[in-house]
C-alpha positions in Angstrom: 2.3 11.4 -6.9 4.8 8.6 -7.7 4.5 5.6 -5.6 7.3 5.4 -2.8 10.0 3.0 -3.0 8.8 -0.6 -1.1 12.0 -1.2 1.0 13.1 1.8 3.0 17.3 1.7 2.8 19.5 2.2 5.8 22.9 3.3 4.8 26.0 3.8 7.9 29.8 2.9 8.1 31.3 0.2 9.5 34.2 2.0 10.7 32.4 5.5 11.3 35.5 7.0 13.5 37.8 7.2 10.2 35.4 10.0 8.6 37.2 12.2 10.4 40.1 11.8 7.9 37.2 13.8 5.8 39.6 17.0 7.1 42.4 16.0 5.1 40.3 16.9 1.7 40.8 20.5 2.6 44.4 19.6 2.0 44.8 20.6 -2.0 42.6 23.9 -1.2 45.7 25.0 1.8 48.5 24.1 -0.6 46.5 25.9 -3.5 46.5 29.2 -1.3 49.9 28.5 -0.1 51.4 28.1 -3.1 50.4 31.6 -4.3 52.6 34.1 -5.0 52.1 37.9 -3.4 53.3 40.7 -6.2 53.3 44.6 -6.6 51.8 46.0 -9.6 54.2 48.1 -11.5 53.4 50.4 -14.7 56.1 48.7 -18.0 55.2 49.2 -21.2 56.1 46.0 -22.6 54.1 44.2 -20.1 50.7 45.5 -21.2 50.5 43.6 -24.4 51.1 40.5 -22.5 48.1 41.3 -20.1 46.1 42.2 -22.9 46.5 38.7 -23.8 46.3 36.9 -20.6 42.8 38.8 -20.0 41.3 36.8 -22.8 42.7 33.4 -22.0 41.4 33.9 -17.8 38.6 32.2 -17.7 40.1 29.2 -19.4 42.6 29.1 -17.0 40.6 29.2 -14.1 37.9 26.3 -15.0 41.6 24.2 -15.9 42.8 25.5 -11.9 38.9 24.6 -10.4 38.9 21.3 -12.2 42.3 20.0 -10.5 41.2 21.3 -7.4 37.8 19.7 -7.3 39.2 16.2 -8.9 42.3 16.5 -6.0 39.7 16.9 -3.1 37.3 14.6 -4.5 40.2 11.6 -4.6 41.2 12.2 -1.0 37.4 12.1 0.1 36.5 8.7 -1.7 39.5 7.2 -0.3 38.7 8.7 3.1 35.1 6.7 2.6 36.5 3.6 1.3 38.4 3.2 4.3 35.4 3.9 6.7 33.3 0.7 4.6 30.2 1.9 3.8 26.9 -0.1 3.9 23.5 0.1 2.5 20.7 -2.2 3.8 17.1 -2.2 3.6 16.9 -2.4 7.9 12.8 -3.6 7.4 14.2 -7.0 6.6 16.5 -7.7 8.5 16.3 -8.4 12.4 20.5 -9.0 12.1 22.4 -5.3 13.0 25.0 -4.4 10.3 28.4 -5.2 10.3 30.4 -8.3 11.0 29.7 -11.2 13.2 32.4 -12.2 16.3 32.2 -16.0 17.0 33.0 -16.9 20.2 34.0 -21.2 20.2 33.6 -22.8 23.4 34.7 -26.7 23.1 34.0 -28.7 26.2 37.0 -29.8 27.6 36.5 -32.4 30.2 37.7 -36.0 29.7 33.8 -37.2 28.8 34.4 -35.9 25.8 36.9 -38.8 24.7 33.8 -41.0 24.9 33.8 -43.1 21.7 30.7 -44.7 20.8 31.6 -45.1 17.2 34.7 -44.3 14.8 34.9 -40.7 16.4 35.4 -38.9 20.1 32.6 -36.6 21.4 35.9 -33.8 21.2 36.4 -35.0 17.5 32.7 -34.6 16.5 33.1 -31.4 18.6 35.9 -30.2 16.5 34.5 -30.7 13.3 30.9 -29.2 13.7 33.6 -26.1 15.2 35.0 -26.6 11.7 32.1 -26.4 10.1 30.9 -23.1 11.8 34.2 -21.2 10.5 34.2 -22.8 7.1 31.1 -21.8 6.5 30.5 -18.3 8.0 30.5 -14.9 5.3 33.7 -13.1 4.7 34.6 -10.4 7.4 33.1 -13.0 10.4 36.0 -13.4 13.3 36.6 -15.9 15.6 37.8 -17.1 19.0 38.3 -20.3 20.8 38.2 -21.5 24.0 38.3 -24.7 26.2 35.9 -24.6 29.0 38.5 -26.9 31.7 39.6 -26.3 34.9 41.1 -24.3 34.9 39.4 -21.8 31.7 42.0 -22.1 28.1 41.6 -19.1 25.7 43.6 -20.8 23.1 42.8 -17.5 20.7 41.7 -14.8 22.2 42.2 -11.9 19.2 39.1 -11.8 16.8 41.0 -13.9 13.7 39.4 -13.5 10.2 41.1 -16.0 8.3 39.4 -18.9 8.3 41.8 -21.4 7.2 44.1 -20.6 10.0 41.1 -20.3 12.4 40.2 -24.2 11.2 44.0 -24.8 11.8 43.8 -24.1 15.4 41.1 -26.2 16.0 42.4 -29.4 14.3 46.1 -28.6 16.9 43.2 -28.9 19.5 44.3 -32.0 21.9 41.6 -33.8 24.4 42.6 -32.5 28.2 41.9 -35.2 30.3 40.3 -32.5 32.9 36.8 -31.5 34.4 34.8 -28.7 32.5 34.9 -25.7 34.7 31.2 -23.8 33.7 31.5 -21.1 36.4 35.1 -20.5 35.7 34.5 -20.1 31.6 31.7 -17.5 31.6 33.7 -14.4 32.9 36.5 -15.4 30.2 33.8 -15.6 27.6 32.5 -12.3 28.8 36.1 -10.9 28.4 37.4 -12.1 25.3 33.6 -10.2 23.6 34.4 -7.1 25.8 37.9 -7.1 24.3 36.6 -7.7 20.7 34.7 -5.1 20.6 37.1 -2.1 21.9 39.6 -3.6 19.6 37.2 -4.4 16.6 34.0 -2.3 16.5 33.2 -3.3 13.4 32.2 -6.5 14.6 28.3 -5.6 15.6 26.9 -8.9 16.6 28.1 -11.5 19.0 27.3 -15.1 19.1 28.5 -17.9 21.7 28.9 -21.6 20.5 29.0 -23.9 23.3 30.1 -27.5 21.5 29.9 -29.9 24.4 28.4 -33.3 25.2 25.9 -31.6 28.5 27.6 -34.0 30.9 25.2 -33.8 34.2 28.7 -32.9 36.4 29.9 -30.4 34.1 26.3 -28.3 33.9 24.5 -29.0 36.9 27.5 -29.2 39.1 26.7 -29.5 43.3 27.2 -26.1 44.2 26.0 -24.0 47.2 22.7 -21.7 46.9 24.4 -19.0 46.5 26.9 -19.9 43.9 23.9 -21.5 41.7 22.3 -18.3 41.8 26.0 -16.3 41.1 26.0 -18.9 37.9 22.1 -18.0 36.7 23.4 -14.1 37.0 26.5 -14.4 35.1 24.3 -16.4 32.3 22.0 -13.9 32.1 24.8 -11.3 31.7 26.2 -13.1 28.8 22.9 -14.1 27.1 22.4 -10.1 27.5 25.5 -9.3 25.8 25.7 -12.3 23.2 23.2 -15.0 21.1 24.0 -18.2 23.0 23.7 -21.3 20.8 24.0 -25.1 22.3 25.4 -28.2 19.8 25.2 -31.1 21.7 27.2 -33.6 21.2 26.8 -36.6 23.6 24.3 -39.5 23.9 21.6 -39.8 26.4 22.7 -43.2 27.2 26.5 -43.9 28.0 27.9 -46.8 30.4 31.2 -46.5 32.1 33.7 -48.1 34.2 36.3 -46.4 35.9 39.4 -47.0 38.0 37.8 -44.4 40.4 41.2 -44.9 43.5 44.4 -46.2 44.0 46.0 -46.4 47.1 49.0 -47.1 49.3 48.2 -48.6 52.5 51.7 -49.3 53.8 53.4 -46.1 53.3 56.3 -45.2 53.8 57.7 -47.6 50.7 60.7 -49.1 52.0 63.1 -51.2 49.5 63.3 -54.8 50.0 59.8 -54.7 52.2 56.2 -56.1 50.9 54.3 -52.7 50.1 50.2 -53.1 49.9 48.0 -51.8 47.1 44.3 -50.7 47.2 42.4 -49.9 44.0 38.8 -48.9 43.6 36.6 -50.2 40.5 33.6 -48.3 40.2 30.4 -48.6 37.7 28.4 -45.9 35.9 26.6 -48.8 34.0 23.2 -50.2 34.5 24.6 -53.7 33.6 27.3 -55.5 36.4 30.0 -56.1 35.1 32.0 -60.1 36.3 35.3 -61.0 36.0 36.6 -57.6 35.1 40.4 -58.0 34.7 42.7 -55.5 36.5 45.9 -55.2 35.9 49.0 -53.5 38.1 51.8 -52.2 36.5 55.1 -50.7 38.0 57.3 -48.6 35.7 55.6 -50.1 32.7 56.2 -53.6 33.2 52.9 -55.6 34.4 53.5 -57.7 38.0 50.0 -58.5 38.7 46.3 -59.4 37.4 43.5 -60.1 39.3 39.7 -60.6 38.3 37.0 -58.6 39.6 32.8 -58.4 39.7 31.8 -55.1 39.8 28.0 -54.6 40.5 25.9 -52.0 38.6 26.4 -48.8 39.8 28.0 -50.1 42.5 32.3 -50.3 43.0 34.3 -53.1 44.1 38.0 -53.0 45.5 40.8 -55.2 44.5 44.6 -55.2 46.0 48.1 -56.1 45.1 51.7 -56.7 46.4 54.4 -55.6 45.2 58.2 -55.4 46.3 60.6 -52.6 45.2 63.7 -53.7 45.0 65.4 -50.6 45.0 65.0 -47.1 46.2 63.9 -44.1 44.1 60.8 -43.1 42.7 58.9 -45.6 41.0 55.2 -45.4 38.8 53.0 -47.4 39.7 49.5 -47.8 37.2 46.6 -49.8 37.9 44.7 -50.8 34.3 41.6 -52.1 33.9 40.0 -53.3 30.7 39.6 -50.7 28.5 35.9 -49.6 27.1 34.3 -46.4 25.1 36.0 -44.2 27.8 39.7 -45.5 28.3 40.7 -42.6 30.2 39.6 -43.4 33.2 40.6 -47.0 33.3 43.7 -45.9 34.5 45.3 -45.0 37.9 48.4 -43.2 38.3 50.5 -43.6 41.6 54.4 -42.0 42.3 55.5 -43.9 45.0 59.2 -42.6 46.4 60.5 -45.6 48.0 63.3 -45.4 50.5 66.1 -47.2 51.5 65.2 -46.5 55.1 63.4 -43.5 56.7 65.7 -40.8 58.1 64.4 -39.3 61.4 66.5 -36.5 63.1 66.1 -35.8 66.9 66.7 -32.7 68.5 67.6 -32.8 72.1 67.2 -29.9 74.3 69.0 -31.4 77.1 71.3 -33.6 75.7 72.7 -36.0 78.9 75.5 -39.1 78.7 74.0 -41.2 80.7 71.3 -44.1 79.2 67.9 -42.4 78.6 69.3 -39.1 79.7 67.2 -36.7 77.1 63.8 -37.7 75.9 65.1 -38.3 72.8 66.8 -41.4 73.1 62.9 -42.8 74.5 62.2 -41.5 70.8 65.1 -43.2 69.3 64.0 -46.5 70.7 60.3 -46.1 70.2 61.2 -45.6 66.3 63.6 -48.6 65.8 63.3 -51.3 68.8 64.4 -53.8 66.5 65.7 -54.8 63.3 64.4 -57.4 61.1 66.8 -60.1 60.2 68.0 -59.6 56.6 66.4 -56.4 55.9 67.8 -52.9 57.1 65.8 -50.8 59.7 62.9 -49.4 58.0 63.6 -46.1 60.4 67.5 -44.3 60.8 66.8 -42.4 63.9 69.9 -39.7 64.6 70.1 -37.6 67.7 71.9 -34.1 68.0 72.0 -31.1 69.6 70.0 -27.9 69.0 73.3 -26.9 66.7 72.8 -29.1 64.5 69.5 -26.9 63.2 71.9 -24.6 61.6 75.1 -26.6 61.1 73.4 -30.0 58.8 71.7 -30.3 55.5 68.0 -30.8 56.5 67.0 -32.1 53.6 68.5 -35.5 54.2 65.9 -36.0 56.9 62.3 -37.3 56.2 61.5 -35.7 60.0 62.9 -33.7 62.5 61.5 -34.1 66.5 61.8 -31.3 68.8 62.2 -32.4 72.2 62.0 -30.2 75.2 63.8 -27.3 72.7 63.8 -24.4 75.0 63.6 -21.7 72.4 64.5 -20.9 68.8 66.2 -17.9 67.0 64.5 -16.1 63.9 67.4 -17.9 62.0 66.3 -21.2 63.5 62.9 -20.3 62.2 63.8 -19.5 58.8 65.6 -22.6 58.3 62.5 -24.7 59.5 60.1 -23.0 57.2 62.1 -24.1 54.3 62.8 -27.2 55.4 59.0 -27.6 55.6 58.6 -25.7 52.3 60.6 -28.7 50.4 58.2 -31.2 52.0 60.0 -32.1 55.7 57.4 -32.8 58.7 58.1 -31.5 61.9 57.5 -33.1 65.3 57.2 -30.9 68.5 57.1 -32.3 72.2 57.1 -29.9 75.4 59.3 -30.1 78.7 60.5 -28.2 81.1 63.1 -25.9 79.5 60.5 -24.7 76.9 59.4 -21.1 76.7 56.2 -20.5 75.5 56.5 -16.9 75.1 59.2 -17.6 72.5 57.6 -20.5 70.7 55.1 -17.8 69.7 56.8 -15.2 68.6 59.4 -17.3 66.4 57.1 -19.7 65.1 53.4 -19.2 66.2 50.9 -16.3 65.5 53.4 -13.5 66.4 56.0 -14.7 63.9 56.7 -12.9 60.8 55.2 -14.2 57.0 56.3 -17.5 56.4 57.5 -18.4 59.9 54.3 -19.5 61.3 54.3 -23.2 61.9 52.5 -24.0 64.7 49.1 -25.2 64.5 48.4 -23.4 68.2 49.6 -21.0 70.3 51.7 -22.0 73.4 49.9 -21.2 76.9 50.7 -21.7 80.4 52.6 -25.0 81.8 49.1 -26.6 84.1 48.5 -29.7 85.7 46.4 -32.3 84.0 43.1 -33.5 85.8 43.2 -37.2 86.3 40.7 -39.2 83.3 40.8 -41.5 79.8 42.1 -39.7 77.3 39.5 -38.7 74.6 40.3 -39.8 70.8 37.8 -38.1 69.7 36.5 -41.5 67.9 39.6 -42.3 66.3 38.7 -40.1 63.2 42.2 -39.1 62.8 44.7 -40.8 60.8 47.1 -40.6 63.7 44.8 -42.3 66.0 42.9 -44.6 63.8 45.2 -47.7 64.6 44.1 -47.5 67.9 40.8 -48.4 66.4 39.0 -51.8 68.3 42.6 -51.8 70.5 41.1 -50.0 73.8 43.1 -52.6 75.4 46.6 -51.4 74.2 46.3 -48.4 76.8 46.6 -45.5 75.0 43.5 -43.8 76.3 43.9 -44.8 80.0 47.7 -43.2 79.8 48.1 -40.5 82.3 49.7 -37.3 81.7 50.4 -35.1 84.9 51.9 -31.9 83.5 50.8 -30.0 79.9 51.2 -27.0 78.1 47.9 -25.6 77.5 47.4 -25.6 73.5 44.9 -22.5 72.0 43.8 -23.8 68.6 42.3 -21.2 66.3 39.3 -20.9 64.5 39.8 -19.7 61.5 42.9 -22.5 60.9 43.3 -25.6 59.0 44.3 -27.3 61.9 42.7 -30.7 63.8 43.2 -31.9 67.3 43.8 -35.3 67.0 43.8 -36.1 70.9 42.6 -34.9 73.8 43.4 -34.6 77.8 40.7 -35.6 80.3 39.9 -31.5 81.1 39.6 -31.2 77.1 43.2 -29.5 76.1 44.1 -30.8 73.3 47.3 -33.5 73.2 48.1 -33.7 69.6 47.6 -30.5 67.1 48.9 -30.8 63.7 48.1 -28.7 60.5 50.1 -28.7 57.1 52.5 -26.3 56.2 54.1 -26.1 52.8 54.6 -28.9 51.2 55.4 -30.7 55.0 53.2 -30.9 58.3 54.1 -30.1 61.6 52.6 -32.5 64.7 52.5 -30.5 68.2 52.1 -32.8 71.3 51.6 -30.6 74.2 53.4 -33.0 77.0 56.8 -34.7 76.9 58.6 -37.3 74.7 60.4 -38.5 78.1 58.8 -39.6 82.0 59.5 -36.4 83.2 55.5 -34.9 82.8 53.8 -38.9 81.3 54.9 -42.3 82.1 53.6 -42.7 78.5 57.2 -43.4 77.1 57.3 -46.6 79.5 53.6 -47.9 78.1 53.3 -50.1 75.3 50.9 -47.8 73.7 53.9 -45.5 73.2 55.3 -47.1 70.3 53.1 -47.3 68.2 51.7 -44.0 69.0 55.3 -42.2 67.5 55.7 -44.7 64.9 51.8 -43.5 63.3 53.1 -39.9 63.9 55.8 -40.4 61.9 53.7 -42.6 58.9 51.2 -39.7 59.4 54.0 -36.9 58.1 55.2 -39.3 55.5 52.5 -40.5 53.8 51.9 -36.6 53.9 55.5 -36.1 51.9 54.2 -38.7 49.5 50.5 -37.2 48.8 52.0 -34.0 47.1 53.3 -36.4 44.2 49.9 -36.8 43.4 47.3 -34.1 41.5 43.8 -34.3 39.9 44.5 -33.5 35.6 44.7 -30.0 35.1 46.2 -29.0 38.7 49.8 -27.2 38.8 52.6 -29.5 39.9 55.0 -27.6 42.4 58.3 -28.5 43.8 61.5 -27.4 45.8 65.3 -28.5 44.8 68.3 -27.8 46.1 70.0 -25.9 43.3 73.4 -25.0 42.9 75.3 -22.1 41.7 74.3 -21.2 38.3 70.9 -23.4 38.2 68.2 -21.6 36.4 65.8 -24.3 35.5 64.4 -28.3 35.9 63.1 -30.3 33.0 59.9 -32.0 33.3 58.9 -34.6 30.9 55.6 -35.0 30.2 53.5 -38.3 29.8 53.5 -38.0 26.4 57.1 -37.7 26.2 57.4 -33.8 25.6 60.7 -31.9 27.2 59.8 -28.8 28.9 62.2 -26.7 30.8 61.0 -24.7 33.9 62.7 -21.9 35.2 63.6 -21.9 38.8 62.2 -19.2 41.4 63.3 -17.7 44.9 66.4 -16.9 45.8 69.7 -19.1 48.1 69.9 -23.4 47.6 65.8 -23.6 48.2 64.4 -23.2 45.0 60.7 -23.6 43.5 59.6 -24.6 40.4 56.1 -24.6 39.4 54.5 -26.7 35.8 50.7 -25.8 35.4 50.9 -27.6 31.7 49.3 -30.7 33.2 46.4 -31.3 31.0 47.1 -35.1 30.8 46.7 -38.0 32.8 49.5 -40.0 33.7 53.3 -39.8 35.4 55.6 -36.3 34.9 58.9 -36.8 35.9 61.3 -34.3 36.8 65.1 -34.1 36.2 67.7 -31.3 37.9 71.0 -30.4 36.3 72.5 -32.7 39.3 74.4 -35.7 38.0 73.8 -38.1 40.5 70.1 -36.8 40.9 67.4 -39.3 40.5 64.0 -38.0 38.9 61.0 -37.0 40.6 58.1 -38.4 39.6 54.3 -37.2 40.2 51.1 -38.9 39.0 47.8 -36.7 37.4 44.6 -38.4 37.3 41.5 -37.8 36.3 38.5 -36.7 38.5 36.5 -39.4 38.5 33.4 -37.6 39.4 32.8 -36.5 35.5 32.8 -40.2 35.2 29.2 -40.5 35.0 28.2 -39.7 31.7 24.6 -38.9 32.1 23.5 -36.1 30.6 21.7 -32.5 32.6 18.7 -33.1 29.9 17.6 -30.4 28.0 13.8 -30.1 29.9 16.3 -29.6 32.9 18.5 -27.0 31.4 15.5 -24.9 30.5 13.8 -25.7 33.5 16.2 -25.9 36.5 19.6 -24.6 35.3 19.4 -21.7 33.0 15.6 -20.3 33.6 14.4 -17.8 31.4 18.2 -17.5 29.7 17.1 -17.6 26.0 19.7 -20.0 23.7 19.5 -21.8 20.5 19.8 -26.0 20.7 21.1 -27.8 18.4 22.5 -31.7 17.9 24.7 -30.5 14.0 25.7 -27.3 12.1 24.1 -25.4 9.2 24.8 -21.9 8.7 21.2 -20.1 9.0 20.4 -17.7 6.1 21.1 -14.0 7.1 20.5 -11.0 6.1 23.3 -9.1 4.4 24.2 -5.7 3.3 23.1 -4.3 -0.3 26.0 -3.8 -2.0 26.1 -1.8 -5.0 27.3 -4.4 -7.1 26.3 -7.3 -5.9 27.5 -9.8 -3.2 27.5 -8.2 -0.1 30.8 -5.5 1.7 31.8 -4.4 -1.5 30.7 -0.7 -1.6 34.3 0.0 -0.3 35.8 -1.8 -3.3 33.7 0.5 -5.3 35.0 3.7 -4.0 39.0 2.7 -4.3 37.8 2.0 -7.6 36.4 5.1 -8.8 39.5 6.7 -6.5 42.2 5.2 -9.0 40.4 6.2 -12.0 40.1 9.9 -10.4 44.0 9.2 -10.0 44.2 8.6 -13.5 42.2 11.5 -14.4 44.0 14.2 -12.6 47.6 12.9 -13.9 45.7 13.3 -17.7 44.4 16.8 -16.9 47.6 17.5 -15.0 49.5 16.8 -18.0 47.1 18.4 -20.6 47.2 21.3 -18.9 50.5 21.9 -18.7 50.8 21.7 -14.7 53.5 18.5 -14.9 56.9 19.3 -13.7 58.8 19.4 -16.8 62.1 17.8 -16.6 
């Protein structure tokens, strides 16, 4: 009994589907019976010699007919197999399933990775090891590439199989400047493998390549239970469907500094007036760092330096001063001295300064007579006085309710409402696009508003888009006698009133209200309160404005508040409360969409936005009438984007993307704690550089391994050449 053969063979197709092209070999067969031609015997005398002689020649001619046959059918079969890619493997040694391997390349993409502790980045090392991986994978091996940011890039999410264009991808790869988004990546991973193999079957095994430097924020973030325990499941689902493989690329031991705030603490920016800057130096090092220099820059051009000691681990605040001279929109960048991580030693601000701020009154009751209508108490409590030399800081207009539909909004910074009895759905409309392209809104009560119509125009019973008010309008009541309660002075409105019990705010009285129902489920916050617990002062943000409610009047017909000094600066922080609002949509975390409204003409269809790096993009325009949106979500870089309408006499918009300052600390999850803590029992490979393991491969029949296919088209061209030769030696050719 002959010995048996030591390595038991395994032999499939790749592309098993395609055998079902196998059908078409029946093909010569059908046009063989097709082509034959139905006769009628007939007795002639002439043909029986020629029988006679065709008798002895049959058999000849039907090996010559077989023969063509079997070589035709044969040709279409190996070509039908040759397409399929056959395999033959010996299965015993090899743990690796046939077929093709799908790479799946994750790059970290949060700023860390621009660390530089020597003549390369963290995302440079990352690239190359990435590289490395393609360059040296076996023929037939695809690839995809992602960026784990927030949000999630699939920069190629087809399967590629050229390598050299795969390599080219990676080396176009630019460093975003934003976090890394681990939650957010895994159900793209899981999609771009479910994709690759409905489109690609051929490509059996799956492997994920995370390159990244294991930054503690980025893979241990501060989530809730429940989202750690989401995480843990949608790790296990891709370590299920996928080998996961780790190349670290960081250092256990990285200090930092970072410009971790920057701040505007006299907003609104008014031309010709002193404006106050607050930055925010923190330390990630385990070393303080003395006389750091920070710089403050203001459209480029440095104005300031100061010198500051920041302790370790600790953060230390520095300000500046700075006068605009003119009104626009300026860039202001505080710069300290730049280390291994330069991109967070910056601190982007776009500050729109103003020539003066424009405040638009709507009277309910307008009167002729001196401090007729409560908004002339408003007028005066805005601009009691002008500085010598310098214009008003606040242009306070009043007008009728008319004037809601018959002027251009926009011009205003905010609109009061006082003692408005009611408002039409076209009112309502306008209102919610004024608030849309970042106007605040200012509502006092009296004694011509109705409630009932507040609410259905503009509070919960308004339609999509018209709901402004941060409560819903109750019943007119008297207020119990009591101190007011500021609920600690926790919100910006209030918090000037901080230490000043004396200015007598909280000891105003207030004898008549509307009663103020605040919702739940809302984003907005009651900022004061009446002695029986009503709230005073509602406000919540809507659009890109905010709308204030005060639930009494802005005259003395329900407070004597407008004749107390406390009433002042009570409207004056209402109205630095909205604007400082107007100003905080200019700024974004790296990574974040940058929105915005414009006033477009007739045939406007775009904006261009130019980037920090200097890049032109246009953006097309969206919504319908003069209000129009545009939205840029290309903001993967720190730094100031400026925005330009087809408007001649437009100036630019500017908006500032920083960093998150939070991936700052560049200690590292540790790999004990990954195994341990993070990712329990999720098997994955760790690794600090690249070498392609040995695998495994296919037998092929000569040699080198996914060329049995090659062999079939081969021995399918020389059957080619065969049935041409017996074609022609048998006479079957198509003579001419």
């Amino acid at each position: 009994m002959p010995a048996p053969f030591p390595y038991p063979l395994a032999f499939g197709f790749m592309n098993l589907p395609l055998l079902g092209w196998l059908a078409a070999a029946a093909a010569p067969l059908l046009i063989h019976l097709w082509m034959r031609r139905k006769y009628r015997e007939a007795p002639w005398a002439a043909m029986e010699y020629l029988l006679a002689a065709l008798r002895r020649q049959s058999r000849r001619l039907h090996f010559e007919q077989w023969l063509l046959l079997a070589v035709r059918t044969l040709l279409v079969v190996l070509v039908v197999l040759a397409v399929a890619e056959p395999y033959l493997e010996r299965p015993l040694l090899s743990l690796a399933p046939p077929g093709q391997t799908h790479r799946v390349l994750v790059l970290d993409g949060s700023f860390s990775m621009a660390y530089q502790p020597a003549d390369q980045t963290r995302f440079d090392r990352a690239k190359e090891l990435a590289r490395e991986i393609v360059e040296s994978a076996p023929a037939g091996d695809a690839f995809t590439l992602l960026l784990m940011t927030a949000p999630p890039q699939v920069v190629v999410s087809t399967p590629a199989l050229a390598a050299d264009e795969m390599a080219a991808e990676i080396e176009a790869l630019r460093q975003p400047h934003t976090t890394a988004d681990l939650p957010a990546v895994i159900p793209r991973i899981r999609e771009v493998i479910e994709a690759a193999r409905r489109e690609r079957p051929r490509l059996a095994r799956q492997e994920v390549y995370f390159l990244t430097d294991l930054q503690r924020a980025a893979w241990a973030p501060r989530v809730s239970k429940a989202a750690e325990e989401e995480l843990r499941r949608q790790m296990g689902r891709l370590a299920e469907a996928a080998t996961l493989m780790l190349i670290d690329v960081g250092q256990p031991a990285a200090d930092n500094l970072a410009v971790a705030d920057l701040r505007l603490l006299t907003a609104p920016a008014i031309a010709g007036r002193t404006c106050r800057f607050e930055a925010t130096v923190k330390s990630f090092a385990a070393q303080a760092a003395t006389r750091q220099p920070v710089e403050l820059l203001v459209n480029g051009r440095r104005v300031a330096q100061r010198h500051v000691d920041v302790p370790a681990g600790g953060e230390a605040t520095v300000a500046f001063e700075h006068r605009f001279d003119r009104p626009g929109d300026h860039a202001v960048e505080v710069r300290a001295e730049s280390d291994a991580l330069p991109v967070d030693d910056r601190r982007y601000l776009a500050v729109p300064v103003r020539r003066s701020v424009s405040v638009l009154g709507i009277e309910g009751r307008p009167s002729g007579k001196p401090f007729g209508g409560a908004s002339a108490y408003l007028a005066v409590a805005l601009a009691p006085g002008d500085e010598p030399g310098v214009s008003p800081p606040v242009d306070v207009e009043v007008a009728p309710e008319s004037a809601i539909l018959e002027r251009d909004l926009s011009r205003y910074d905010v609109l009061v409402m006082c003692n408005v009895a009611q408002f039409t759905a076209g009112e309502a409309d306008v209102l919610s696009a004024y608030l849309r392209g970042g106007g605040s809104l200012v509502f006092f009560m009296g004694d011509q508003v109705m409630p009932e119509r507040y609410n259905r125009e503009l509070g919960p019973a308004a339609k999509e888009g018209n709901r402004l008010l941060p409560a819903a309008l109750g019943p007119v009541v008297e207020t119990p006698e009591g101190r007011l309660d500021p609920l600690e002075y926790r919100h910006p409105i209030l918090e000037a009133f901080r230490g000043a019990e004396h200015a007598g705010l909280l000891a105003a009285p207030v004898l008549r209200h509307v009663r103020l129902e605040v919702p739940d489920d809302t984003s907005a916050r009651v900022a004061l309160r009446l002695p029986g617990g009503d709230p005073l002062i509602v406000e919540q943000p809507v659009g890109r404005g905010r709308v204030v409610l005060v639930a009494t009047s802005a005259d003395t017909s329900w407070t004597p508040m407008p004749l107390l000094p406390s009433y002042v600066p009570l409207v004056q922080e209402m109205v630095a409360f909205c604007l400082a609002d107007r100003m905080a949509g200019r700024s974004i975390l790296a990574g974040e969409p940058l929105r915005g409204i414009v006033a477009a003409a007739e045939g406007w269809t775009s904006v261009e936005v130019r980037t920090p790096e200097g890049d032109r993009r246009e953006v097309r325009l969206s919504g319908l009438g003069n209000q129009r949106d545009w939205t840029f979500a290309a903001t993967w870089q720190s730094g100031v984007y400026a925005v330009h309408t087809a408007a001649p006499d437009e100036q630019e918009q500017r908006f500032a993307a920083n960093v998150d300052t939070a991936q700052s600390d560049l200690a590292q999850v540790g790999l004990d704690r990954l195994r341990g803590e993070v990712w329990p029992g999720i098997p994955f490979e760790y690794k600090t550089t690249w070498q392609e393991p040995e695998r495994p491969q296919p037998m092929a029949l000569r040699g080198g391994p996914g060329r049995l296919h090659v062999v079939l088209l081969a021995a399918a061209l020389l059957l080619l050449l065969v049935e041409t030769f017996l074609a022609w030696r048998f006479g079957y050719q198509t003579q001419p």
